[in-house]
PDB file of N, CA, C and O in Angstrom:
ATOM      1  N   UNK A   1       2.823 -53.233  29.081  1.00  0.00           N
ATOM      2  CA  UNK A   1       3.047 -51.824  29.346  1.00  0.00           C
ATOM      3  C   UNK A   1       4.455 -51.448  28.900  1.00  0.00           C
ATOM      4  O   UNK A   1       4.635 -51.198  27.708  1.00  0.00           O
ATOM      5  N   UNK A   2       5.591 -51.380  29.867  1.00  0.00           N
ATOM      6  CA  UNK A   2       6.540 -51.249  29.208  1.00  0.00           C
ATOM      7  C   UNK A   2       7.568 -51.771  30.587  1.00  0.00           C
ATOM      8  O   UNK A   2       7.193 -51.807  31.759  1.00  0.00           O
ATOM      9  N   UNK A   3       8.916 -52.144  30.079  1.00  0.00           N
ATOM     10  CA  UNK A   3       9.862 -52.899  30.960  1.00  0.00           C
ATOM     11  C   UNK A   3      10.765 -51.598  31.693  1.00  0.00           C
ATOM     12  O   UNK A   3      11.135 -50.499  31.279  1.00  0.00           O
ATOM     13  N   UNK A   4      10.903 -52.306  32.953  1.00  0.00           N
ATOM     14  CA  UNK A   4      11.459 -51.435  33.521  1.00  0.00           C
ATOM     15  C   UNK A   4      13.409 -51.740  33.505  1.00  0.00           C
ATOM     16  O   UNK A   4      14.274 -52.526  33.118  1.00  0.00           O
ATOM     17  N   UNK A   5      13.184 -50.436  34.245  1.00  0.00           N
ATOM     18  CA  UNK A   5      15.245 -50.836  33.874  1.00  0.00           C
ATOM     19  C   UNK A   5      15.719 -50.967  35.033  1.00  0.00           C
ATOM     20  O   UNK A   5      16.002 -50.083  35.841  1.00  0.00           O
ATOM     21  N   UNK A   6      15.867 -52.749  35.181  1.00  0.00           N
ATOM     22  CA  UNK A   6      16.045 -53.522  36.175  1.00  0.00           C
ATOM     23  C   UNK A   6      17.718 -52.914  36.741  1.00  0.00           C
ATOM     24  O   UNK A   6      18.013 -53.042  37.929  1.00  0.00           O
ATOM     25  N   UNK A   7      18.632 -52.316  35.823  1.00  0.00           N
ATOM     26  CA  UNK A   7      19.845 -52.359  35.580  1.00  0.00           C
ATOM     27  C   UNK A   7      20.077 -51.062  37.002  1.00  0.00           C
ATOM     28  O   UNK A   7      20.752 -50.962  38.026  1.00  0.00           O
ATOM     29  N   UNK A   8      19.054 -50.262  36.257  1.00  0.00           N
ATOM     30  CA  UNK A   8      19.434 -48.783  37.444  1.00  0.00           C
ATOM     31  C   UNK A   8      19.155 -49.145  38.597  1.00  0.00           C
ATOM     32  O   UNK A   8      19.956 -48.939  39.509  1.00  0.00           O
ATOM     33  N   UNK A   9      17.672 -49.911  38.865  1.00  0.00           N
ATOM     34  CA  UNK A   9      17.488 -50.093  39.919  1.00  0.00           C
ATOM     35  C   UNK A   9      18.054 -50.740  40.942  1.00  0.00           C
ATOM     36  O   UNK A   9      17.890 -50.416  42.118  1.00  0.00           O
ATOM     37  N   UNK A  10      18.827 -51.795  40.505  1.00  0.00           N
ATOM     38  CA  UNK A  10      19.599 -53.008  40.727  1.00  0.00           C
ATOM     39  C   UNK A  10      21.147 -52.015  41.485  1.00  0.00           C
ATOM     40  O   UNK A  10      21.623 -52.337  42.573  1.00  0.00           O
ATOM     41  N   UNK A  11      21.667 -50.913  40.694  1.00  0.00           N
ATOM     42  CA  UNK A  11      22.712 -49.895  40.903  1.00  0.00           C
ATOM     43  C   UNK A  11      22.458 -49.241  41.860  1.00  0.00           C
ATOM     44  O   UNK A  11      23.211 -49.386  42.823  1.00  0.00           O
ATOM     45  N   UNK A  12      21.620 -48.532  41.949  1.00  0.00           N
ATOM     46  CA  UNK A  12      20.516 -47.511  42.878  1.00  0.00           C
ATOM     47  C   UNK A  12      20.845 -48.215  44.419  1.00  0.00           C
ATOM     48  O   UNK A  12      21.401 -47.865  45.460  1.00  0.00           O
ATOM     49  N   UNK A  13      20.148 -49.421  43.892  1.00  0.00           N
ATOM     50  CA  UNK A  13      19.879 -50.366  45.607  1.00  0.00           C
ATOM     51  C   UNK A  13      21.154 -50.798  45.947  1.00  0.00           C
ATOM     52  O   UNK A  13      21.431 -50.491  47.106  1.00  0.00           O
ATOM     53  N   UNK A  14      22.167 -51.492  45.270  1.00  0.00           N
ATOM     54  CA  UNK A  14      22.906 -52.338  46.164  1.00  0.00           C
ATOM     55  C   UNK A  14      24.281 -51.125  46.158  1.00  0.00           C
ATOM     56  O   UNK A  14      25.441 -51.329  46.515  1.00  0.00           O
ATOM     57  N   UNK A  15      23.825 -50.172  45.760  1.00  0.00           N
ATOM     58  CA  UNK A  15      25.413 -49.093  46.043  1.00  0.00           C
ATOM     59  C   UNK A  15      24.465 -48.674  47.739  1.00  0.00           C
ATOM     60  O   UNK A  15      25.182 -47.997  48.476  1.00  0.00           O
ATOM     61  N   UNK A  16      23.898 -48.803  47.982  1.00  0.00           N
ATOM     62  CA  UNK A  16      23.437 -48.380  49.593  1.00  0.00           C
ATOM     63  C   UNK A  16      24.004 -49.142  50.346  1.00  0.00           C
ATOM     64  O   UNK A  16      23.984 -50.322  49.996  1.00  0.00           O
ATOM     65  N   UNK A  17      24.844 -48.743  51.869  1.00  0.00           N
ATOM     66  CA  UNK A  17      25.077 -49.916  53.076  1.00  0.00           C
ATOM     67  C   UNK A  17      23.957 -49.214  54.080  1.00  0.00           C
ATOM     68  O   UNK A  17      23.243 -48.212  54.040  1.00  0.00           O
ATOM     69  N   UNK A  18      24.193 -50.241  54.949  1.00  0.00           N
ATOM     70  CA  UNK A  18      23.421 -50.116  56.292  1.00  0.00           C
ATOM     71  C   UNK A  18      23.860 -48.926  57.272  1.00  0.00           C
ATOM     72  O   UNK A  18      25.089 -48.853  57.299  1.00  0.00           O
ATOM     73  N   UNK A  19      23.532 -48.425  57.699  1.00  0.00           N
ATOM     74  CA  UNK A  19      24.003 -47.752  58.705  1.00  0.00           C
ATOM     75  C   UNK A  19      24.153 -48.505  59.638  1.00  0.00           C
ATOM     76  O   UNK A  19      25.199 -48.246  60.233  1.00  0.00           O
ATOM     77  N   UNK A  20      23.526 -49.441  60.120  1.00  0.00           N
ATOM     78  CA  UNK A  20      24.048 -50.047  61.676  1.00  0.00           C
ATOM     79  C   UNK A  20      24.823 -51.504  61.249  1.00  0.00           C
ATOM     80  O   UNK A  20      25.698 -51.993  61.963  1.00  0.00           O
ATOM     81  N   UNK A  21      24.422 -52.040  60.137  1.00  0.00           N
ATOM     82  CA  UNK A  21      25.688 -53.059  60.467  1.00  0.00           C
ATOM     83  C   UNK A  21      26.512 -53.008  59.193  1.00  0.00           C
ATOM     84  O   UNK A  21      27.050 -54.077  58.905  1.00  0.00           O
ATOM     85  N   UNK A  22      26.704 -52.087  58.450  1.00  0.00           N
ATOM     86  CA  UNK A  22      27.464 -51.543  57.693  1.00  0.00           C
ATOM     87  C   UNK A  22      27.403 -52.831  56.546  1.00  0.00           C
ATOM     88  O   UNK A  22      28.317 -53.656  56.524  1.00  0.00           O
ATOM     89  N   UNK A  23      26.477 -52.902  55.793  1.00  0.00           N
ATOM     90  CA  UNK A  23      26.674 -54.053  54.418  1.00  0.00           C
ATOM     91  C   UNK A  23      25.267 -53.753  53.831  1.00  0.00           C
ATOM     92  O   UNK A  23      24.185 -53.331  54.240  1.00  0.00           O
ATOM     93  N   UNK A  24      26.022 -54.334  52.254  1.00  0.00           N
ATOM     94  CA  UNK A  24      25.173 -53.895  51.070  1.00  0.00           C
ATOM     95  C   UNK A  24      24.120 -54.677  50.858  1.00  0.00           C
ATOM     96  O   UNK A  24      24.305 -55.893  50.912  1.00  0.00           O
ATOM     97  N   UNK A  25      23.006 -54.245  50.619  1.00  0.00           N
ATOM     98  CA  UNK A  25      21.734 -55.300  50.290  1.00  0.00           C
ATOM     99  C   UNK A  25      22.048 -55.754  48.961  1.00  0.00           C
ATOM    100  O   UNK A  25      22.960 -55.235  48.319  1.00  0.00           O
ATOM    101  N   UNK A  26      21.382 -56.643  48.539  1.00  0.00           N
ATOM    102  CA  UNK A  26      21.618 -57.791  47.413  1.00  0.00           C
ATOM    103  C   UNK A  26      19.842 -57.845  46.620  1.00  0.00           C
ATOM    104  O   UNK A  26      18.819 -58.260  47.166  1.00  0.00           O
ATOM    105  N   UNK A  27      19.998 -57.226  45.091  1.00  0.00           N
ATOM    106  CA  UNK A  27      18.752 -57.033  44.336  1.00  0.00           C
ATOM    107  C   UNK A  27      18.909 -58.256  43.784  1.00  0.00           C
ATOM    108  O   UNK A  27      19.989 -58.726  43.426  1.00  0.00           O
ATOM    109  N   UNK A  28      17.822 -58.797  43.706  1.00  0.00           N
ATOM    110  CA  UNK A  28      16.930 -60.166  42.987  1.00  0.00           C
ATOM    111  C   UNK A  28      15.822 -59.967  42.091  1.00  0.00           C
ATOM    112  O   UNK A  28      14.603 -59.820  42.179  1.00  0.00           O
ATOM    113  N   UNK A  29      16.683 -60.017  41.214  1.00  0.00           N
ATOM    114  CA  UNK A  29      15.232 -60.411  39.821  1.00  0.00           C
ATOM    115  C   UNK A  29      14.381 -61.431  39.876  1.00  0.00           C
ATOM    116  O   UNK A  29      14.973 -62.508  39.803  1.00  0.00           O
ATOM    117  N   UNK A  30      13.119 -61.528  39.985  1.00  0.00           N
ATOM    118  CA  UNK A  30      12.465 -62.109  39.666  1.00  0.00           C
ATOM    119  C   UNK A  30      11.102 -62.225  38.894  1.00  0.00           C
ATOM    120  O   UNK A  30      10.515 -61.190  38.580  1.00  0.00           O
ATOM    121  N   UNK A  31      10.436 -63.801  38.493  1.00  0.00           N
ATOM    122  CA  UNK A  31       9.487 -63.587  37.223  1.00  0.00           C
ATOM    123  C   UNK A  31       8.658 -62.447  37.345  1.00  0.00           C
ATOM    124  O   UNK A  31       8.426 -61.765  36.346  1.00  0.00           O
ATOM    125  N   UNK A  32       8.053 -62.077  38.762  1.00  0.00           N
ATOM    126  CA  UNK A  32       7.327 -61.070  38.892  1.00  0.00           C
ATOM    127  C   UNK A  32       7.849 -59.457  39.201  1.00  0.00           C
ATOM    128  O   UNK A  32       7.060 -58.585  39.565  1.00  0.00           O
ATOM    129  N   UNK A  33       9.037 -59.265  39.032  1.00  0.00           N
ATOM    130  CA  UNK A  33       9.785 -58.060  39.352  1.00  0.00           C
ATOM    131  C   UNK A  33      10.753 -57.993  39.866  1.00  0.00           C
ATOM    132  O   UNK A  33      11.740 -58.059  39.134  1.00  0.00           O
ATOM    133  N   UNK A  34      10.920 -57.873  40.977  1.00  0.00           N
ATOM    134  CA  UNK A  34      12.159 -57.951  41.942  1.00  0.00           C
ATOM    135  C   UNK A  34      11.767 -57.854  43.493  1.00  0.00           C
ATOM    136  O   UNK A  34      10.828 -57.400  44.148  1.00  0.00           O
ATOM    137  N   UNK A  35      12.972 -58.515  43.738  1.00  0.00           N
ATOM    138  CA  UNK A  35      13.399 -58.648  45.410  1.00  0.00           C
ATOM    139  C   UNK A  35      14.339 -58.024  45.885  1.00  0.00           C
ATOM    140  O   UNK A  35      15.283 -57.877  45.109  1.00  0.00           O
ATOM    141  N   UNK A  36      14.467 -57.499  47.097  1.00  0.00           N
ATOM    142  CA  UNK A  36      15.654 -56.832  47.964  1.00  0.00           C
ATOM    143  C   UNK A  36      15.607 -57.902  48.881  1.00  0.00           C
ATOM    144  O   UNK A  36      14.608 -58.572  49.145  1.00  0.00           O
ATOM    145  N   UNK A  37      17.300 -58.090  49.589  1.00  0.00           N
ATOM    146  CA  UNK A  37      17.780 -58.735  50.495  1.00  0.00           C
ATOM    147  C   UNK A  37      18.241 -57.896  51.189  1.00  0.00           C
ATOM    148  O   UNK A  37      19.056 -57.107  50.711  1.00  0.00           O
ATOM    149  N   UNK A  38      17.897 -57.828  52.371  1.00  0.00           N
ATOM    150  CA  UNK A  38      18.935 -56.827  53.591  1.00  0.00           C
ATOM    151  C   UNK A  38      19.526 -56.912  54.533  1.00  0.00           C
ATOM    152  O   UNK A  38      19.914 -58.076  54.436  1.00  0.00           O
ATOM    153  N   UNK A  39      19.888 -56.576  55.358  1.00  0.00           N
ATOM    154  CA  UNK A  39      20.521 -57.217  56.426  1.00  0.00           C
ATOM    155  C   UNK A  39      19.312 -57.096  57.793  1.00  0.00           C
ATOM    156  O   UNK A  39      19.296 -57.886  58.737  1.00  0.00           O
ATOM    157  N   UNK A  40      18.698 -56.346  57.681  1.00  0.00           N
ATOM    158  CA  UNK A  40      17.719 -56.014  58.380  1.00  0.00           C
ATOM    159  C   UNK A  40      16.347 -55.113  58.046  1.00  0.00           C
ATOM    160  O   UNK A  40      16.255 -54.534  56.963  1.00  0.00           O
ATOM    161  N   UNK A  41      15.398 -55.045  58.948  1.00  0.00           N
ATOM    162  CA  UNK A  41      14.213 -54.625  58.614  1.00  0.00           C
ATOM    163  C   UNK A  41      13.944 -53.531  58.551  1.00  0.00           C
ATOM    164  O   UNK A  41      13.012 -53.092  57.877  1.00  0.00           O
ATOM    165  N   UNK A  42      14.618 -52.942  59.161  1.00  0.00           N
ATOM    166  CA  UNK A  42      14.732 -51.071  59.122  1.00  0.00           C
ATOM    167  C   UNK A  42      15.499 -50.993  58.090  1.00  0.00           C
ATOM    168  O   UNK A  42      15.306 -49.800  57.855  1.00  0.00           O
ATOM    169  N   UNK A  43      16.323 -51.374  57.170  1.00  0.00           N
ATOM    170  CA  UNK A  43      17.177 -51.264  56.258  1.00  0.00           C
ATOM    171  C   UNK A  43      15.905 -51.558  54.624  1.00  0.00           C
ATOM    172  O   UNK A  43      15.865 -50.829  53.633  1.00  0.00           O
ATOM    173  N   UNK A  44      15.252 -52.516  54.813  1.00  0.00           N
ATOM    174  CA  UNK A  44      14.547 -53.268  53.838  1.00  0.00           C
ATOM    175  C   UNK A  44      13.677 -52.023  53.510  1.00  0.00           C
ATOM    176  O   UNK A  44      13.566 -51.469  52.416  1.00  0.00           O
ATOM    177  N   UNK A  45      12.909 -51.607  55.030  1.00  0.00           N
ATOM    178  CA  UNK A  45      12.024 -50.987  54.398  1.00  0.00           C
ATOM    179  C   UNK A  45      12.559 -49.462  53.839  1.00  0.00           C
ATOM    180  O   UNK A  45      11.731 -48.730  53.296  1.00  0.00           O
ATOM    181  N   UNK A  46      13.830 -49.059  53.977  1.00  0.00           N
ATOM    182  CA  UNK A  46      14.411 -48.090  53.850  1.00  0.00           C
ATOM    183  C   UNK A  46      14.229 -48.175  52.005  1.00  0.00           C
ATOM    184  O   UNK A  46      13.712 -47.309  51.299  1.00  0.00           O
ATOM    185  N   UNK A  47      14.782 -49.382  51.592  1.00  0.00           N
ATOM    186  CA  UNK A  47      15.387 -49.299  50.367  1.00  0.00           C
ATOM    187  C   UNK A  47      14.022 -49.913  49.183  1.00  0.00           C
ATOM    188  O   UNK A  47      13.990 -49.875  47.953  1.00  0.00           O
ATOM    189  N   UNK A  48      13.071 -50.418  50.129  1.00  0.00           N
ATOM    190  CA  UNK A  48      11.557 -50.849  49.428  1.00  0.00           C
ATOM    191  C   UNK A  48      11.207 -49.123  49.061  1.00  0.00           C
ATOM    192  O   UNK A  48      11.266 -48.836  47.865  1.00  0.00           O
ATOM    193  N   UNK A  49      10.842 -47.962  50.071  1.00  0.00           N
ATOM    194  CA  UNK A  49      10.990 -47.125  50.049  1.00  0.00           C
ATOM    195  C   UNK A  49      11.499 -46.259  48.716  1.00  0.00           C
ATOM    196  O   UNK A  49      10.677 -45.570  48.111  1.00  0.00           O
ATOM    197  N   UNK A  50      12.765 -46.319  48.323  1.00  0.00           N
ATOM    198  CA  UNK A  50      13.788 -45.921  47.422  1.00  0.00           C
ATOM    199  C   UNK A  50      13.378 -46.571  46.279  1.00  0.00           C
ATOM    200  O   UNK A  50      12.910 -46.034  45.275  1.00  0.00           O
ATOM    201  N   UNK A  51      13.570 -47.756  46.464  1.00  0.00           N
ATOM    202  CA  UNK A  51      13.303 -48.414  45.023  1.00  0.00           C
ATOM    203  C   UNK A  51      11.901 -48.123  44.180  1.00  0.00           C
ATOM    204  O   UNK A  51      12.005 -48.059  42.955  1.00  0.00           O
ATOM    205  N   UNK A  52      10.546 -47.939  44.809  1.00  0.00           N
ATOM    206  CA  UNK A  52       9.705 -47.187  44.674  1.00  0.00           C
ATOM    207  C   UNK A  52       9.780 -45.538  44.056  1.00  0.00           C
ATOM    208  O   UNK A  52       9.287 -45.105  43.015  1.00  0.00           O
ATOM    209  N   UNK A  53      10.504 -44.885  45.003  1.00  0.00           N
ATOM    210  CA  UNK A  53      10.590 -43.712  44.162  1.00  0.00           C
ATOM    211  C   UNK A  53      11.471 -43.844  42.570  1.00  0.00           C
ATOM    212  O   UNK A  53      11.262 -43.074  41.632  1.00  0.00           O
ATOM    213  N   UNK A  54      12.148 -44.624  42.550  1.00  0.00           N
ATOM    214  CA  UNK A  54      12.767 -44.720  41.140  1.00  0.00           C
ATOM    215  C   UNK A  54      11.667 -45.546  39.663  1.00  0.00           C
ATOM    216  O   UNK A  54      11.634 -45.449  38.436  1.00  0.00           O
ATOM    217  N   UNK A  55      10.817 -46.426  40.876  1.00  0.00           N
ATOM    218  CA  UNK A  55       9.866 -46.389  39.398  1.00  0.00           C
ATOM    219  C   UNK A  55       9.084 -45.767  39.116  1.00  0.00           C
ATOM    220  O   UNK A  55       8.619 -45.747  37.976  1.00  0.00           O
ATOM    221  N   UNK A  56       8.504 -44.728  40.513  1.00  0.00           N
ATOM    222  CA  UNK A  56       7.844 -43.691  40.348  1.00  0.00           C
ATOM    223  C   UNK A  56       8.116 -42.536  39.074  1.00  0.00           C
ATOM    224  O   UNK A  56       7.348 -42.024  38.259  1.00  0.00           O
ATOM    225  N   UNK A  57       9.429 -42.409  39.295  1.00  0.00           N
ATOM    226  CA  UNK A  57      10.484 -41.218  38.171  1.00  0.00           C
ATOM    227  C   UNK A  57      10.362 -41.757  36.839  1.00  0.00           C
ATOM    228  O   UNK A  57      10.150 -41.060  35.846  1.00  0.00           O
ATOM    229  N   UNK A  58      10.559 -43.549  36.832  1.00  0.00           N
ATOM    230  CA  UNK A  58      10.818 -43.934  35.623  1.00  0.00           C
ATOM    231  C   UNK A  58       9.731 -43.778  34.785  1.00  0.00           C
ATOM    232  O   UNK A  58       9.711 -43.076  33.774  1.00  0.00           O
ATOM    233  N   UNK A  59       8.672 -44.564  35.302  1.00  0.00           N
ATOM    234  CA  UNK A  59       7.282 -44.019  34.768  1.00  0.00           C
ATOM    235  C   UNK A  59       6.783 -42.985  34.750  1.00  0.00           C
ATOM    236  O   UNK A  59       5.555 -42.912  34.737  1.00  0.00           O
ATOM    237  N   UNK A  60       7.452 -42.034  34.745  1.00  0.00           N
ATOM    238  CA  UNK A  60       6.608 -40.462  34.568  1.00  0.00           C
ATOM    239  C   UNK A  60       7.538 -40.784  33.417  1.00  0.00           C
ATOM    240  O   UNK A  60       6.916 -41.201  32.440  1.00  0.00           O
ATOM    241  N   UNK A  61       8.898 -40.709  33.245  1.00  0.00           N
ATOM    242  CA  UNK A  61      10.062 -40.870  32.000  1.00  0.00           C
ATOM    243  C   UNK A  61       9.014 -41.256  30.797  1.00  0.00           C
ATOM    244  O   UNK A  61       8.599 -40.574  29.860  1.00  0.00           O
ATOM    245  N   UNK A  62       8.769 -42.492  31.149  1.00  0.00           N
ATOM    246  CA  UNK A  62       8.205 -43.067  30.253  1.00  0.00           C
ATOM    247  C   UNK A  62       6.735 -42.456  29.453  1.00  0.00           C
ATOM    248  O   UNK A  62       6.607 -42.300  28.239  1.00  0.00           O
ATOM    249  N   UNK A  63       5.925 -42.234  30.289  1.00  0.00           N
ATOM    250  CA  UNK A  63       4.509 -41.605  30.225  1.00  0.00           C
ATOM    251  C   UNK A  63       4.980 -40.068  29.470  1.00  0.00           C
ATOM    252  O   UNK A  63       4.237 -39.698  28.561  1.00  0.00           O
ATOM    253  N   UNK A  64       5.544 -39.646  29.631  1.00  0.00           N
ATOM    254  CA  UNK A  64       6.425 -38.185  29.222  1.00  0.00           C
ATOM    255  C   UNK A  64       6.493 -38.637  27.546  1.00  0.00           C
ATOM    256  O   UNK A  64       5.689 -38.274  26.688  1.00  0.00           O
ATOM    257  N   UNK A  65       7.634 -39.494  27.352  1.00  0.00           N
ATOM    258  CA  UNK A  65       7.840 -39.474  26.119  1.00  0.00           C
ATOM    259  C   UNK A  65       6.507 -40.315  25.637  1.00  0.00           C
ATOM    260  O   UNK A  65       6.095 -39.873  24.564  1.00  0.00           O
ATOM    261  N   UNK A  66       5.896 -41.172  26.037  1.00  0.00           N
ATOM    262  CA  UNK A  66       4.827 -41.901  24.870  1.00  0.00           C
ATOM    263  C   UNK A  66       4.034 -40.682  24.564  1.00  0.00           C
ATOM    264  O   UNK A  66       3.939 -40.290  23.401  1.00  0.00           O
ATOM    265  N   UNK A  67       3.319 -39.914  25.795  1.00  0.00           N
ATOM    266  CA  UNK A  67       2.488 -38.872  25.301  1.00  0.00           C
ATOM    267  C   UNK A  67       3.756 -37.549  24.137  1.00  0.00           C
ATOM    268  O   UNK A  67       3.224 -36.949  23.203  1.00  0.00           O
ATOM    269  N   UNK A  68       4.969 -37.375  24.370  1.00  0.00           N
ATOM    270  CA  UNK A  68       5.293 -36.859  23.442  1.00  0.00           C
ATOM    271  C   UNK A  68       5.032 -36.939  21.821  1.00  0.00           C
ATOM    272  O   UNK A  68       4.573 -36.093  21.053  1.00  0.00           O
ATOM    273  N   UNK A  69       5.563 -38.462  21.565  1.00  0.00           N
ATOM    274  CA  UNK A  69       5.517 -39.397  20.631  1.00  0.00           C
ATOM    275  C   UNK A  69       4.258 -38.889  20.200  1.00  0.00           C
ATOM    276  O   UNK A  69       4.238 -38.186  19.190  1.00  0.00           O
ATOM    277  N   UNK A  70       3.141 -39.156  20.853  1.00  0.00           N
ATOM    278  CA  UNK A  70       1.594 -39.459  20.389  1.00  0.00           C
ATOM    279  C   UNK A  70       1.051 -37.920  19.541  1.00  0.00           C
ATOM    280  O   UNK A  70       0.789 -37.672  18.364  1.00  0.00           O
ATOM    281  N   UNK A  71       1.050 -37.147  20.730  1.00  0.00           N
ATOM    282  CA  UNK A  71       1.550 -35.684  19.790  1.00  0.00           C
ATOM    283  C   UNK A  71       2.154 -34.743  19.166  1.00  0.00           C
ATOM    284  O   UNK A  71       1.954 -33.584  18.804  1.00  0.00           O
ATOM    285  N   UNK A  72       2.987 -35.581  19.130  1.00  0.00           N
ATOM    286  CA  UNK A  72       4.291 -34.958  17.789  1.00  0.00           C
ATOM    287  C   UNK A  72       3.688 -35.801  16.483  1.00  0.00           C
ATOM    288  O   UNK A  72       3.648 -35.012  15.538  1.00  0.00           O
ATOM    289  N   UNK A  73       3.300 -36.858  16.165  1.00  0.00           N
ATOM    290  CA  UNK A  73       2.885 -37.530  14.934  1.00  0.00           C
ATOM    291  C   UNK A  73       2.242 -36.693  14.124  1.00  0.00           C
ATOM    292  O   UNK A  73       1.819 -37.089  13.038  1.00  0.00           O
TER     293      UNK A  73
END
């Protein structure tokens, strides 16, 4: 399909702290995509949450320009 941009997401997530114990989660690449580290579980699912809406955006990005591409030829 097409690769995502591990780079923003990776920016996106770990510029966030916690509200209750004040520290940054830690993004993990891995073979199958990625991982978040958090300090806690209300925090995790905060930023599972987030990180979702950004591939949500990215892939419309993407889907946007291929269908551009396809009918502009």
């Amino acid at each position: 399909m097409f690769d995502l941009n591990y780079d923003l997401i990776k920016q996106e997530i770990e510029s966030e702290v916690c509200k209750e114990h004040n520290l940054h989660p830690e993004f993990v690449k891995t073979d199958d995509g990625f991982g978040i580290k958090a300090c806690c579980q209300p925090f995790h699912t905060e930023l599972v949450a987030k990180s979702e809406k950004i591939i949500e955006v990215e892939t419309t990005k993407f889907l946007d320009k291929m269908m551009k591409d396809i009918f502009n030829e």
